[in-house]
ZATI-158668 format. One record per residue (C-alpha): residue number from 0; residue in three letters; chain; x, y, z. Coordinates in steps of 0.5 Angstrom, whole numbers, plus 500, padded with zeros to 3 digits. Last residue first. Layout:
N
+-----+------+-----+-----+-----+-----+
| seq | type | mol |   x |   y |   z |
+-----+------+-----+-----+-----+-----+
| NUM |  ALA |   A |   X |   Y |   Z |
...
+-----+------+-----+-----+-----+-----+
This chain:
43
+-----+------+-----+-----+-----+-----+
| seq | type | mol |   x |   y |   z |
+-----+------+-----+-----+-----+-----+
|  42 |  UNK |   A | 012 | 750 | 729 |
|  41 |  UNK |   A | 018 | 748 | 734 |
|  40 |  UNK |   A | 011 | 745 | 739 |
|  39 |  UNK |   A | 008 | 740 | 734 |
|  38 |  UNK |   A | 016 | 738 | 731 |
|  37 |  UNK |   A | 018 | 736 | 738 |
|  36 |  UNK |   A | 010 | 731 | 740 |
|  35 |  UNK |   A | 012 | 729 | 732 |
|  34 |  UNK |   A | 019 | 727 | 735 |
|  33 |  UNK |   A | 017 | 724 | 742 |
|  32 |  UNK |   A | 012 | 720 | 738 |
|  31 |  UNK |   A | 018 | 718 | 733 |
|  30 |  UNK |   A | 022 | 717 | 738 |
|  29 |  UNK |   A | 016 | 713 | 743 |
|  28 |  UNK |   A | 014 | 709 | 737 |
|  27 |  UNK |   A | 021 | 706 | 737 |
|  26 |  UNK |   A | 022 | 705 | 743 |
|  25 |  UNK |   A | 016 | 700 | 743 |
|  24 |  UNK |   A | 019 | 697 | 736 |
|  23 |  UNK |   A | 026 | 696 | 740 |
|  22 |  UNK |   A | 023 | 693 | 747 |
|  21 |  UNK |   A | 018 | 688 | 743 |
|  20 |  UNK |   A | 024 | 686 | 738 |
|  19 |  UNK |   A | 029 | 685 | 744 |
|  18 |  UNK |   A | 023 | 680 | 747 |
|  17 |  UNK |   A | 023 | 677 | 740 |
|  16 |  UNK |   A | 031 | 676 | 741 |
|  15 |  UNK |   A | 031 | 673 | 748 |
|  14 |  UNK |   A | 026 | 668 | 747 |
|  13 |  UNK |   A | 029 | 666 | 740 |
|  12 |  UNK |   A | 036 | 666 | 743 |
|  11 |  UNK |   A | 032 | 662 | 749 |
|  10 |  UNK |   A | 029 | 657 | 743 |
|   9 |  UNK |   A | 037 | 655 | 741 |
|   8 |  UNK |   A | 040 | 655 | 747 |
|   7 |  UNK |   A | 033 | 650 | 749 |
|   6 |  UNK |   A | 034 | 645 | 742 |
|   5 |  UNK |   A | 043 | 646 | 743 |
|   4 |  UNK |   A | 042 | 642 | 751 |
|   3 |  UNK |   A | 036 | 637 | 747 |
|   2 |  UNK |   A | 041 | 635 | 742 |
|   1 |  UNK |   A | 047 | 634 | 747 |
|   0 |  UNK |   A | 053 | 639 | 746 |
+-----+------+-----+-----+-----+-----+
């Protein structure tokens, strides 16, 4: 591998691993909405 190639690998990772952080931390606060939206109708 040449210094540039591994240089765009490695900030491709990052890219692919913030946008996968933003996704996960998005459905997150969809759970636990839809959690206490559960726990509001189940009282």
């Amino acid at each position: 591998m040449s210094r540039s190639g591994r240089l765009k690998e490695d900030f491709a990772n990052e890219l692919v691993v913030k946008i996968w952080d933003r996704i996960l931390v998005k459905n997150n606060h969809n759970l636990v909405s839809v959690k206490q939206n559960a726990q509001v109708h189940f009282r």
